[in-house]
C-alpha atoms as a printed R data frame, in Angstrom:
    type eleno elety resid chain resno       x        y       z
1   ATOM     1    CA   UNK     A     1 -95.365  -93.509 124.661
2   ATOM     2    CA   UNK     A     2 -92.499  -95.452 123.692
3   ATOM     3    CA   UNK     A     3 -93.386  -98.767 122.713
4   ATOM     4    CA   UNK     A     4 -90.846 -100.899 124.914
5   ATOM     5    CA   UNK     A     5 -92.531  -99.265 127.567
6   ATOM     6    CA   UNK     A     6 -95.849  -99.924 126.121
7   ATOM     7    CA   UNK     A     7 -95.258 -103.147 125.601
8   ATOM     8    CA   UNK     A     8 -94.217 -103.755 129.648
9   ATOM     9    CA   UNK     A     9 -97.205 -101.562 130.857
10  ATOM    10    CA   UNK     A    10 -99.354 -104.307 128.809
11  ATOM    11    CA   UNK     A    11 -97.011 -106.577 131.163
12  ATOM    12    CA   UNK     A    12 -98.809 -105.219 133.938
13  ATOM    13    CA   UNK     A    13 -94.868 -104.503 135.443
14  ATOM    14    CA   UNK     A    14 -94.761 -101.037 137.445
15  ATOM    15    CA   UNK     A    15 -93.636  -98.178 135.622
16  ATOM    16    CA   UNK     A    16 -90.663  -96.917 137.783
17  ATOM    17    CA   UNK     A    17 -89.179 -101.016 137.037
18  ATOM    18    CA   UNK     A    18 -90.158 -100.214 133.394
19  ATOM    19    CA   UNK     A    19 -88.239  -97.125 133.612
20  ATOM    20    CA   UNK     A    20 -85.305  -99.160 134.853
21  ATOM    21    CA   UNK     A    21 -85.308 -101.805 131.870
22  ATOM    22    CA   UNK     A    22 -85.463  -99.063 129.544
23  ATOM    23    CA   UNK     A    23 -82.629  -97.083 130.902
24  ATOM    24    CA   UNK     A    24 -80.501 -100.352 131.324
25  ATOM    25    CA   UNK     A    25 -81.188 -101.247 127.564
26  ATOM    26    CA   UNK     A    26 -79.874  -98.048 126.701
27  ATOM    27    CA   UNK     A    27 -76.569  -97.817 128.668
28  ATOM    28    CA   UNK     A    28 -75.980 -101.590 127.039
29  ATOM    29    CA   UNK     A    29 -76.302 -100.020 123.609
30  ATOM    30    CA   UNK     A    30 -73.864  -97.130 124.487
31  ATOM    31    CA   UNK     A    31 -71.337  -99.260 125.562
32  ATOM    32    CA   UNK     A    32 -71.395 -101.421 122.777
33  ATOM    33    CA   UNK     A    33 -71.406  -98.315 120.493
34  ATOM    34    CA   UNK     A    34 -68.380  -97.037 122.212
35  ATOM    35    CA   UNK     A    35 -66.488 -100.115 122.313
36  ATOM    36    CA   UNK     A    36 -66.957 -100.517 117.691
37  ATOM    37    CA   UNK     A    37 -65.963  -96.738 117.792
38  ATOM    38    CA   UNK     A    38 -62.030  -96.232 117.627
39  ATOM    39    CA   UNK     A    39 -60.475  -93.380 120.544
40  ATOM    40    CA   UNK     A    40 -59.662  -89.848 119.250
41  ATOM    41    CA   UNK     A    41 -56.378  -89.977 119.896
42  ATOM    42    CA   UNK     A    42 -56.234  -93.450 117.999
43  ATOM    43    CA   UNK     A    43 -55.229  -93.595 114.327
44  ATOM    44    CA   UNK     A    44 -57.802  -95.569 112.986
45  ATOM    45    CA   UNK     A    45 -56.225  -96.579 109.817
46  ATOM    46    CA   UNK     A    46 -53.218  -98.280 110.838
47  ATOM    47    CA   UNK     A    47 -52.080  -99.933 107.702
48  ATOM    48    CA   UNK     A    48 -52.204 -103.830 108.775
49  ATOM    49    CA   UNK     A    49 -56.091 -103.227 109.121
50  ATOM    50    CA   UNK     A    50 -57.044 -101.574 105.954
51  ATOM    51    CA   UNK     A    51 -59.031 -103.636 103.834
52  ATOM    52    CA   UNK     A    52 -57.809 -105.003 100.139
53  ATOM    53    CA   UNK     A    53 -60.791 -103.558  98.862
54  ATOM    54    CA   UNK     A    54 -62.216 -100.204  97.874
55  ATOM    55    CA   UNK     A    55 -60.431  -96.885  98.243
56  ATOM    56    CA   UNK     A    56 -57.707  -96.304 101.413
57  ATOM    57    CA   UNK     A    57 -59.219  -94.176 104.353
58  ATOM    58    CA   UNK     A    58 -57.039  -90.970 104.410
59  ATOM    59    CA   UNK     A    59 -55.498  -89.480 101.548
60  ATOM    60    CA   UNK     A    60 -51.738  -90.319  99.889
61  ATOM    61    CA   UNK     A    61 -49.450  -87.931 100.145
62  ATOM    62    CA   UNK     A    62 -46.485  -88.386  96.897
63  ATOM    63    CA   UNK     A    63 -44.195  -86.274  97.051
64  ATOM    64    CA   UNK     A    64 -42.318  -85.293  93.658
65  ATOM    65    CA   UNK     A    65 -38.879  -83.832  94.362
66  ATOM    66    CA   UNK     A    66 -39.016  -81.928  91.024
67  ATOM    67    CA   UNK     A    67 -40.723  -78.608  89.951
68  ATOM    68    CA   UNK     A    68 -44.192  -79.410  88.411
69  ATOM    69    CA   UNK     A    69 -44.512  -79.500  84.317
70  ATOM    70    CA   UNK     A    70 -41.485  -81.976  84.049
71  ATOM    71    CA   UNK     A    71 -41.996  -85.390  82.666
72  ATOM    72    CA   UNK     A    72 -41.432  -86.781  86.176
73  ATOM    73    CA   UNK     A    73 -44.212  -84.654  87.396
74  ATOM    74    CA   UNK     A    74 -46.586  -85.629  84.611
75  ATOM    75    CA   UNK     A    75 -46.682  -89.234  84.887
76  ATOM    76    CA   UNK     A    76 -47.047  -88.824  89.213
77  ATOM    77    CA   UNK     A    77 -50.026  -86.998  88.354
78  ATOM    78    CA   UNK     A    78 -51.274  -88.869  85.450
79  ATOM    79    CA   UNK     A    79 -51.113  -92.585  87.883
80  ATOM    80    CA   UNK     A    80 -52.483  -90.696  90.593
81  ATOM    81    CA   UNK     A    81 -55.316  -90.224  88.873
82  ATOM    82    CA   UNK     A    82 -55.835  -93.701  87.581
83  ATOM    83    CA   UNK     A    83 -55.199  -95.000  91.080
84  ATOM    84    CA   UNK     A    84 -57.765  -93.082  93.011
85  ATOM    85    CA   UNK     A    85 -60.349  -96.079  92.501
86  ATOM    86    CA   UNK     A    86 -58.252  -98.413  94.545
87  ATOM    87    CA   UNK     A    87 -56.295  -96.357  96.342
88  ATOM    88    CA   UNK     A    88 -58.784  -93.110  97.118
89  ATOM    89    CA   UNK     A    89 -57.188  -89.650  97.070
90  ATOM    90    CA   UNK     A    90 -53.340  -89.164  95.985
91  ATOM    91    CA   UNK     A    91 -51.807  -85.711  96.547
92  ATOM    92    CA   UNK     A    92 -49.228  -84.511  94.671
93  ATOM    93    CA   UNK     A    93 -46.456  -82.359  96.945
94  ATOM    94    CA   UNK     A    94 -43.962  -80.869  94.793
95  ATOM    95    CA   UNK     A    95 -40.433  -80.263  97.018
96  ATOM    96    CA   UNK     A    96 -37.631  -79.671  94.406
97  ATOM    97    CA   UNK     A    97 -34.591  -78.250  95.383
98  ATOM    98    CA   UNK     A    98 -30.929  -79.715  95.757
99  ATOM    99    CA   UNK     A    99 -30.982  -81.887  92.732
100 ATOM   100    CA   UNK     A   100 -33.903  -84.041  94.323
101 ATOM   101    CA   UNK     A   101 -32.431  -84.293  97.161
102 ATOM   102    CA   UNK     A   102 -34.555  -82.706  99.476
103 ATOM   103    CA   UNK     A   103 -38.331  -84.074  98.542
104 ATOM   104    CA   UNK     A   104 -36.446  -87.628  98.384
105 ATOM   105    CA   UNK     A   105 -35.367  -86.731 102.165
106 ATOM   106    CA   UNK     A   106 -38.894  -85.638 103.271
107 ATOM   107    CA   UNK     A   107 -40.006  -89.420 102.168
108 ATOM   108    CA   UNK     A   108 -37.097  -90.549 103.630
109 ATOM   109    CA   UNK     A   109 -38.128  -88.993 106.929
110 ATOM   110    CA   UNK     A   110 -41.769  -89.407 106.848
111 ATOM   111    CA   UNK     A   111 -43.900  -91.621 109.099
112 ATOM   112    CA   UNK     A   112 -43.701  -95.363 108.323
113 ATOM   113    CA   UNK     A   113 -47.308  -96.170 107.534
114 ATOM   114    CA   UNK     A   114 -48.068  -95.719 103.198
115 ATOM   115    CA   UNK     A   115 -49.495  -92.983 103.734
116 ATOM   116    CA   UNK     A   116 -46.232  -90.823 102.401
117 ATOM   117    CA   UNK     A   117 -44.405  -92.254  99.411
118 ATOM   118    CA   UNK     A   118 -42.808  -90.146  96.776
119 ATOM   119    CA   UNK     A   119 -40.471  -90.566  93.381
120 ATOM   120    CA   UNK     A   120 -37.316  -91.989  93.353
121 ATOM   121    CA   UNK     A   121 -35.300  -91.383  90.488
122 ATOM   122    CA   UNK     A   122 -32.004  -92.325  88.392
123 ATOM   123    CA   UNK     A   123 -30.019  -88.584  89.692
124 ATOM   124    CA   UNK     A   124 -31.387  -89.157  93.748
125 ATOM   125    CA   UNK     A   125 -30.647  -92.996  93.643
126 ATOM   126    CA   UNK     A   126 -27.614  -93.453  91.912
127 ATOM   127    CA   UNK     A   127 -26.023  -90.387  90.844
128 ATOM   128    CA   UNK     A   128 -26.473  -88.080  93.710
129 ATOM   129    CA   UNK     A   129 -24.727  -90.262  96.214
130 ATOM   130    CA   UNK     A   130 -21.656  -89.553  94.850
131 ATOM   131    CA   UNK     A   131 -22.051  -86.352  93.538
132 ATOM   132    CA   UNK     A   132 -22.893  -84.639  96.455
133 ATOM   133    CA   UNK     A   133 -20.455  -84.164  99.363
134 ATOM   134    CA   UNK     A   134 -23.162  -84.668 101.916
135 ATOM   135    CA   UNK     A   135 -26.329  -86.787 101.351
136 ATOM   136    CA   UNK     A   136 -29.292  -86.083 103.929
137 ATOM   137    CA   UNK     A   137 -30.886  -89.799 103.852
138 ATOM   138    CA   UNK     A   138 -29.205  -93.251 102.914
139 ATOM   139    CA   UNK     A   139 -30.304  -94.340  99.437
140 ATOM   140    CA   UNK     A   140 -30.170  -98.027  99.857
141 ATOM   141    CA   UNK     A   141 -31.354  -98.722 103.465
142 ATOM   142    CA   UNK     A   142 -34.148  -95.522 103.627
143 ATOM   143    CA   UNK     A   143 -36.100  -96.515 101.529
144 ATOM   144    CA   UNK     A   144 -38.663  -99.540 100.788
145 ATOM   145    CA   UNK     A   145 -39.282 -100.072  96.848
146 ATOM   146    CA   UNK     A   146 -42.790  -99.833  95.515
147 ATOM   147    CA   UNK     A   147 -41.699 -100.209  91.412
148 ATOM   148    CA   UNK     A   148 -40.524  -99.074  88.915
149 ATOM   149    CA   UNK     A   149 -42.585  -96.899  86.882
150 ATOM   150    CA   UNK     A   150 -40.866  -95.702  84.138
151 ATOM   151    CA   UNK     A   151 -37.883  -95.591  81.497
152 ATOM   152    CA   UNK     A   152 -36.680  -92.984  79.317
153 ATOM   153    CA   UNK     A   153 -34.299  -93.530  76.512
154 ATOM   154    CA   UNK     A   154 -31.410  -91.248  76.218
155 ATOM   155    CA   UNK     A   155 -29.834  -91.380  72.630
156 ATOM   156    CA   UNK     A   156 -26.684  -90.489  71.255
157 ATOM   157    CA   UNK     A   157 -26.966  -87.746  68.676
158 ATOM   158    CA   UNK     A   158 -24.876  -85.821  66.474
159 ATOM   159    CA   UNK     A   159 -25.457  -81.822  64.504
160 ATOM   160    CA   UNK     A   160 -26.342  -83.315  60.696
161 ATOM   161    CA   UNK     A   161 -24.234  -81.370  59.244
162 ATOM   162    CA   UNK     A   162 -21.295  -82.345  61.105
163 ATOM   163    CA   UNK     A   163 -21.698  -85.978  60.975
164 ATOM   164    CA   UNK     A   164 -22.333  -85.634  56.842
165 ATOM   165    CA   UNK     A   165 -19.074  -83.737  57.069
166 ATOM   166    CA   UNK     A   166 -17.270  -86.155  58.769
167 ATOM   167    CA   UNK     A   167 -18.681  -88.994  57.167
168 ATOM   168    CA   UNK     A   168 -20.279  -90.457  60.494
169 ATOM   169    CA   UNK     A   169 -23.059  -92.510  59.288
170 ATOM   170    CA   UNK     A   170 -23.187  -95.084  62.661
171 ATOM   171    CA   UNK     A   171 -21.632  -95.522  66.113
172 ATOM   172    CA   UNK     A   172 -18.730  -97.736  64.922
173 ATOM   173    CA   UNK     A   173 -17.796  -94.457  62.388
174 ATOM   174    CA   UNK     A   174 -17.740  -92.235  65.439
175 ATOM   175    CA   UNK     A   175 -16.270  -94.663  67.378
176 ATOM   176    CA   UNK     A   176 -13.423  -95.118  64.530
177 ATOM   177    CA   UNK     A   177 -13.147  -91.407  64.032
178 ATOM   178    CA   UNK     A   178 -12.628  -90.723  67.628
179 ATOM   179    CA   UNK     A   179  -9.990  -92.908  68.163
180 ATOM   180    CA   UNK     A   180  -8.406  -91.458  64.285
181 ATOM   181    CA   UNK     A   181  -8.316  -88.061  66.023
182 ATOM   182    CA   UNK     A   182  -8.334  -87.918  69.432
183 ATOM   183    CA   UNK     A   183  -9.603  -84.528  71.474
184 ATOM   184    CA   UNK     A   184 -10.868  -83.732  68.281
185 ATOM   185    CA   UNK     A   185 -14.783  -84.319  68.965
186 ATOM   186    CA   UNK     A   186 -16.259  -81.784  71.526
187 ATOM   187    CA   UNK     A   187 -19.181  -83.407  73.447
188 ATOM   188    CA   UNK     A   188 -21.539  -81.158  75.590
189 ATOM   189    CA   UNK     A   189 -23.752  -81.832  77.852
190 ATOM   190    CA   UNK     A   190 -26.449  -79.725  80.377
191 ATOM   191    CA   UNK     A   191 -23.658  -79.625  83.277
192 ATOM   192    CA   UNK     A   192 -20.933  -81.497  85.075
193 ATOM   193    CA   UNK     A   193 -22.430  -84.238  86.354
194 ATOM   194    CA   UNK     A   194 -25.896  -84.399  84.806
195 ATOM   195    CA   UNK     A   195 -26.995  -88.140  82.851
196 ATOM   196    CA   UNK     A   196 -25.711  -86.665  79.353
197 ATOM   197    CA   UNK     A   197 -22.209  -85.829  80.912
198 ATOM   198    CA   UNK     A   198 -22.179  -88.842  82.893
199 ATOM   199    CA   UNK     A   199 -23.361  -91.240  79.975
200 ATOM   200    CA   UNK     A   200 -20.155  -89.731  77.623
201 ATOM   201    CA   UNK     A   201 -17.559  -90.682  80.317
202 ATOM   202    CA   UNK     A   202 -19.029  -94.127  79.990
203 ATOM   203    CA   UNK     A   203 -19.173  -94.070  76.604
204 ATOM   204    CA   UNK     A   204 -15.691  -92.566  75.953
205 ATOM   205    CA   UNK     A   205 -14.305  -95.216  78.927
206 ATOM   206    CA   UNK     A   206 -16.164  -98.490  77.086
207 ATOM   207    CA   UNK     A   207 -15.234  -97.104  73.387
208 ATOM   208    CA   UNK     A   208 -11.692  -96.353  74.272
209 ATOM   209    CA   UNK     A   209 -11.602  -92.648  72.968
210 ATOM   210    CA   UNK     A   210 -11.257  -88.947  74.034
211 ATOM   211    CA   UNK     A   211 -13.355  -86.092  73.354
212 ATOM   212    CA   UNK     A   212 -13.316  -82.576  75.012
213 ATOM   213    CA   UNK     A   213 -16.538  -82.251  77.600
214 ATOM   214    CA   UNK     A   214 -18.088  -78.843  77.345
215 ATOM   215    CA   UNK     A   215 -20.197  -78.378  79.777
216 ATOM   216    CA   UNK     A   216 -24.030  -76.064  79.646
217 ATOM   217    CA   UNK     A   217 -25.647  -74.458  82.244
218 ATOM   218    CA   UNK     A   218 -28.816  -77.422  81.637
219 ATOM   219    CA   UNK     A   219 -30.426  -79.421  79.161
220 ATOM   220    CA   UNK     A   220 -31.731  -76.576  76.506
221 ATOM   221    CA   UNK     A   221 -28.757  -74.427  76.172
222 ATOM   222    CA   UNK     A   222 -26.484  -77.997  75.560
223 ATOM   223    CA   UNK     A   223 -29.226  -78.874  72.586
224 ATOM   224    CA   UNK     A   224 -28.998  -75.496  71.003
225 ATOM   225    CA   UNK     A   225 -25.097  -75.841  71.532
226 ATOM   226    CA   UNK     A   226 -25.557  -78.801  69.431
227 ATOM   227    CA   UNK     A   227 -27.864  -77.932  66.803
228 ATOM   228    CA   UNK     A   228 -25.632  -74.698  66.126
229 ATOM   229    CA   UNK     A   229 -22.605  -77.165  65.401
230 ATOM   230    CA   UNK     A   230 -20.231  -75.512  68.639
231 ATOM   231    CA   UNK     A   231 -20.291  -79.259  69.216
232 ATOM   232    CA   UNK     A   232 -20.379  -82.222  67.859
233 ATOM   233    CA   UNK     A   233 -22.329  -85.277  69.521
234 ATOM   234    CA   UNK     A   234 -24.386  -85.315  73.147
235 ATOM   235    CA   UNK     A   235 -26.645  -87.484  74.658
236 ATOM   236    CA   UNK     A   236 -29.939  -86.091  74.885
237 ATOM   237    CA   UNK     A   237 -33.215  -87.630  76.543
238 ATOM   238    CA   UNK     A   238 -34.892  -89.131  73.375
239 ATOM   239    CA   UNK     A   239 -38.230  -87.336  74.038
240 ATOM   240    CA   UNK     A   240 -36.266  -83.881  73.631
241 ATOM   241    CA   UNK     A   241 -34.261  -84.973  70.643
242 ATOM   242    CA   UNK     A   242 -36.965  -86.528  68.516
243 ATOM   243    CA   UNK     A   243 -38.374  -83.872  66.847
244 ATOM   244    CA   UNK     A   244 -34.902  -83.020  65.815
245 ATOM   245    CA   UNK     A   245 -34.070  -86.406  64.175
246 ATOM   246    CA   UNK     A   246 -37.058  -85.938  62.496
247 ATOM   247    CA   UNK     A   247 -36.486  -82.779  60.967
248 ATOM   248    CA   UNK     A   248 -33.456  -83.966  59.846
249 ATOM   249    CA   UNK     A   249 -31.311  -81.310  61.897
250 ATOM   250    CA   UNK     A   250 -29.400  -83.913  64.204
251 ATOM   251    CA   UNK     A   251 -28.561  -87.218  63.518
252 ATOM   252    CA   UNK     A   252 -28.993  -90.199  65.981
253 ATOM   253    CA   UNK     A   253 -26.568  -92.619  65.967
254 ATOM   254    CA   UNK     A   254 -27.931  -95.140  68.915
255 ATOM   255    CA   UNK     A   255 -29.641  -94.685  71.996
256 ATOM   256    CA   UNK     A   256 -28.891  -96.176  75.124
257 ATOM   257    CA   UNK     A   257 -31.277  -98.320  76.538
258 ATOM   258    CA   UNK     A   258 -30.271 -102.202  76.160
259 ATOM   259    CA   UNK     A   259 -32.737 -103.130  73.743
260 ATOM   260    CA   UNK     A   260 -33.967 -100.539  70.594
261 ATOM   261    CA   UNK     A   261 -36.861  -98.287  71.540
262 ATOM   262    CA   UNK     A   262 -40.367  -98.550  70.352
263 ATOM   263    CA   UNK     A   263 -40.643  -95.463  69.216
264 ATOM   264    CA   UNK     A   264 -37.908  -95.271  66.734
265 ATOM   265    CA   UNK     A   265 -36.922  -98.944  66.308
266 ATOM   266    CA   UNK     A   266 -34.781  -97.705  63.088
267 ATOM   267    CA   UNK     A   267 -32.333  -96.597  65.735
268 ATOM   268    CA   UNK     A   268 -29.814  -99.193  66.904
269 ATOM   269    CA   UNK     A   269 -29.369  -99.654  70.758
270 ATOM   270    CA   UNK     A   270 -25.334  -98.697  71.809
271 ATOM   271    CA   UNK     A   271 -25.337 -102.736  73.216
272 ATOM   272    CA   UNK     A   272 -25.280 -103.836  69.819
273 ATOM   273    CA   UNK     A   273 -21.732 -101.883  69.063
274 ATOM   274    CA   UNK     A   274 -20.765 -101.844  72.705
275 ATOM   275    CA   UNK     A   275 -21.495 -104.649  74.828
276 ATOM   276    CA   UNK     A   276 -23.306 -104.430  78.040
277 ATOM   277    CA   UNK     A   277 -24.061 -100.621  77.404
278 ATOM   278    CA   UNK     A   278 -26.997  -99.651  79.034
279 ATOM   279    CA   UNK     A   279 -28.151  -96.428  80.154
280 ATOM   280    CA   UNK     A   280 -31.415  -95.263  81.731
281 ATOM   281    CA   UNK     A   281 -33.571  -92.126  82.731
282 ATOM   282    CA   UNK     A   282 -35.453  -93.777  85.129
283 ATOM   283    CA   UNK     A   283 -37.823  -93.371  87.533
284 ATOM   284    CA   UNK     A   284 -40.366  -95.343  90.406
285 ATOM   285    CA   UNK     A   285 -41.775  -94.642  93.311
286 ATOM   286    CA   UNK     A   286 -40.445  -95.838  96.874
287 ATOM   287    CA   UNK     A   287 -41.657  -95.143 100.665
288 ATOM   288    CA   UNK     A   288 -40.123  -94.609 103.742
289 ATOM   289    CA   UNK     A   289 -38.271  -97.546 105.239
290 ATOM   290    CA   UNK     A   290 -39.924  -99.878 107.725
291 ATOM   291    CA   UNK     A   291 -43.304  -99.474 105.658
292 ATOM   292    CA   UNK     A   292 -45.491 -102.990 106.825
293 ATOM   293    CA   UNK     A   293 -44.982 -105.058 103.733
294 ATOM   294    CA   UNK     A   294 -49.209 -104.897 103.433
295 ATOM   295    CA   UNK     A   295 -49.382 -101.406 102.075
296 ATOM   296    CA   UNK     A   296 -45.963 -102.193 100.109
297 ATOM   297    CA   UNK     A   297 -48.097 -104.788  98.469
298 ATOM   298    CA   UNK     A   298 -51.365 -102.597  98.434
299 ATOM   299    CA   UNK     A   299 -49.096  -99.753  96.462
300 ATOM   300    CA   UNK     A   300 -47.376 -102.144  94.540
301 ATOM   301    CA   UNK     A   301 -50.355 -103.799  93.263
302 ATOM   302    CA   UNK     A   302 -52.655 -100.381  92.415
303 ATOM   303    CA   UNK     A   303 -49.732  -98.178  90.554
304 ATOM   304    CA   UNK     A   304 -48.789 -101.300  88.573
305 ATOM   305    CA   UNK     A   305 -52.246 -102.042  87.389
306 ATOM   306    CA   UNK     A   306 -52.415  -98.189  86.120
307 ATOM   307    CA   UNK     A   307 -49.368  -98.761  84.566
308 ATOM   308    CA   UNK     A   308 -50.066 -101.626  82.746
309 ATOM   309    CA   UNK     A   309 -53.470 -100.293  81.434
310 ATOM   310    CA   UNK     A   310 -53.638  -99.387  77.396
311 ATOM   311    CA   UNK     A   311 -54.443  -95.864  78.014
312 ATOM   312    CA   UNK     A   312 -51.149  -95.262  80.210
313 ATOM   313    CA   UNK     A   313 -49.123  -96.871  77.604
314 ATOM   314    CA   UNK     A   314 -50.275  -94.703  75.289
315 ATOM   315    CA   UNK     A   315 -50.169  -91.661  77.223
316 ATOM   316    CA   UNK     A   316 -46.662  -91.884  78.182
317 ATOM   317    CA   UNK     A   317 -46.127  -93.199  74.727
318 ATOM   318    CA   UNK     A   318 -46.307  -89.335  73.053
319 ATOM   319    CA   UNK     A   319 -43.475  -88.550  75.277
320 ATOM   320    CA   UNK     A   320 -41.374  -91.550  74.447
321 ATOM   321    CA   UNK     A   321 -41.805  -92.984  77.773
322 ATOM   322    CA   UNK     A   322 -42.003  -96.470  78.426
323 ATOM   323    CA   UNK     A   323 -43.942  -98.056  81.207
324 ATOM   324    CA   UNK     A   324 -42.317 -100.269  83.880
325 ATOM   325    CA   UNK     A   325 -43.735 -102.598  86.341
326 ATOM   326    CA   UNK     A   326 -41.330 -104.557  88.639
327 ATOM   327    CA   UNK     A   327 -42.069 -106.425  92.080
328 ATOM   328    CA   UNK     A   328 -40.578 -104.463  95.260
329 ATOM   329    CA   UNK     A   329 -38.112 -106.933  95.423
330 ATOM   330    CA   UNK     A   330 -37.091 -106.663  91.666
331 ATOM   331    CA   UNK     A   331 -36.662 -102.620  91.790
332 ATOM   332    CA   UNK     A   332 -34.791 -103.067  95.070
333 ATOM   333    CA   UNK     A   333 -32.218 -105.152  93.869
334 ATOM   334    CA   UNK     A   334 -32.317 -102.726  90.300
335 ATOM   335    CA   UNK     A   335 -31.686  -99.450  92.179
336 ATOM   336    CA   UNK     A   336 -28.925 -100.922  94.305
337 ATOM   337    CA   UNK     A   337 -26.969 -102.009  90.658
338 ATOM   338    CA   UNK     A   338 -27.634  -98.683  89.296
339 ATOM   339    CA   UNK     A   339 -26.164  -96.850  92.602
340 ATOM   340    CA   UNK     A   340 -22.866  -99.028  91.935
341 ATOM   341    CA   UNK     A   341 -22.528  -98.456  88.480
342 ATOM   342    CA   UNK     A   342 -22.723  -95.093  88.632
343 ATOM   343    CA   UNK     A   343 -19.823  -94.744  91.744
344 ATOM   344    CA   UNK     A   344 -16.606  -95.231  89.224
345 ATOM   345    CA   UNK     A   345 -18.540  -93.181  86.616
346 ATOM   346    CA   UNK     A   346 -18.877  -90.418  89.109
347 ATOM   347    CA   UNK     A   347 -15.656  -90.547  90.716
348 ATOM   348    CA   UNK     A   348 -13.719  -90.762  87.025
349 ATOM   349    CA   UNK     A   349 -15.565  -87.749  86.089
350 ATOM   350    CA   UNK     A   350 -14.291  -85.628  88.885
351 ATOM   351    CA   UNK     A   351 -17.710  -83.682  89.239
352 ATOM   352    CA   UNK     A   352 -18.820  -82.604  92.504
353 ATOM   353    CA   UNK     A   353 -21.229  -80.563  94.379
354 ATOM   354    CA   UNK     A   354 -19.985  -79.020  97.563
């Protein structure tokens, strides 16, 4: 026998009343179940309710608008993996295609709640609107900043041999001999419009020189270009070129960040010759716009504690990667000076996709 009803049999109260209490008791409970229990149709996670602690309730969806094996793609996958403590489950969704342009368009797109977020980068954020003729999504006001996550050093390097020929030992010798003979320096780069072509106009514009642009169909064929002495300088991401400088078989004369790089401090940063110089590989992570400000902070606060953590650092360290936190605010405000910048560089260039 149950023992409620036990109990009010020992009550000496009538069974059919005892049935009643029992099946009264239990209709309570029900409803009190059902009211703690959110409807199916319901989402149960909205993001003002999720607690600061412990691992999110659905899964992350990043989406990384490049093809996977990339640097880009490595470090996603490398934070997602330090973030699934505090954040639970982060999948990576690879969408390349149109320069970036459409993965960055899917976040753009994508249901305002944290739950979607992807990679924002220097070519989708600053370049890209004024590349392309058409633009799917609104850079600036599509978006709501996470941070930063990373910078990449480009440097400018030249083929050994050519710069022992030429007796180009730093920047203000290629800067002299440019000027000495202009159109006599070829420059190439991985293709009209890319960061290396796009860093030369500005260096050319702030140096005051002219050398022919030559440009390759991508980043490898412009290095080998280089290294076979067809031409004579290029900017090159750092982590490509290093091995290079190493060997001895190209010759760095700066790279491009504003302050010298950690991992070859020997090399002076282009500020130092040419004020105000400053170029970046960069890239963070951003979500759709209207995001409630609790999961920006929730986002903000997980993905900067991975990338503050020693074994990040030196993770992204072996491919000359620095680490970057910044507030929401702070990256804002960053990608909106990098999208101007880059307008006069563009438009002077003449490069355009159609």
């Amino acid at each position: 026998m149950n023992p409620l009803l036990a109990f009010l049999d020992t009550a000496g109260i009538p069974l059919s009343r005892r049935i009643k209490v029992l099946s009264l008791l239990v209709l309570t409970s029900m409803s009190l179940a059902q009211a703690q229990t959110p409807a199916a149709n319901v989402d149960a996670t909205p993001a003002a309710t999720i607690s600061p602690l412990g691992p999110l309730l659905k899964p992350i969806r990043l989406v990384v608008p490049y093809a996977p094996g990339g640097p880009i793609d490595v470090t996603a996958r490398a934070l997602a993996e330090r973030v699934k403590d505090s954040l639970g489950a982060v999948i990576i969704e690879n969408k390349p295609g149109a320069g970036g342009n459409l993965g960055v368009d899917i976040v753009a797109k994508a249901p305002a709640d944290g739950y979607t977020i992807g990679i924002s980068a220097v070519a989708t954020h600053a370049i890209n609107p004024w590349l392309f003729a058409k633009i799917p999504f609104n850079a600036t006001t599509d978006f709501a900043a996470i941070t930063q996550m990373v910078r990449v050093p480009n440097v400018l390097v030249m083929n050994a041999e050519t710069a022992q020929r030429l007796k180009i030992n730093t920047l203000t010798d290629l800067i002299a001999y440019g000027k000495a003979n202009p159109g006599k320096l070829n420059i190439g780069s991985g293709g009209n419009g890319s960061a290396g072509h796009l860093a030369a106009e500005m260096f050319k514009r702030d140096a005051g020189i002219y050398a022919v642009h030559i440009p390759y169909n991508g980043g490898n064929p412009a290095q080998l270009a280089l290294l076979s002495g067809q031409v004579d300088f290029n900017f090159d991401n750092l982590a490509t070129a290093a091995a290079n400088i190493k060997a001895g078989k190209l010759k760095a004369l700066a790279v491009t960040t504003a302050q010298r790089s950690s991992a070859l401090p020997d090399i002076p940063a282009m500020s130092e010759t040419l004020k105000g110089f400053e170029v970046d590989t960069w890239w963070g992570l951003v979500a759709p716009a209207g995001t409630p400000p609790a999961m920006i902070a929730r986002l903000h606060q997980a993905f900067s504690a991975a990338l503050t953590a020693p074994e990040t650092k030196l993770r992204f360290g072996l491919m000359m990667a620095e680490p970057v936190t910044s507030s929401p605010e702070q990256f804002a405000a960053f990608m909106k000076r990098e999208l101007l910048k880059y307008e006069s560089v563009v438009k002077a260039s003449g490069a355009r996709v159609d």
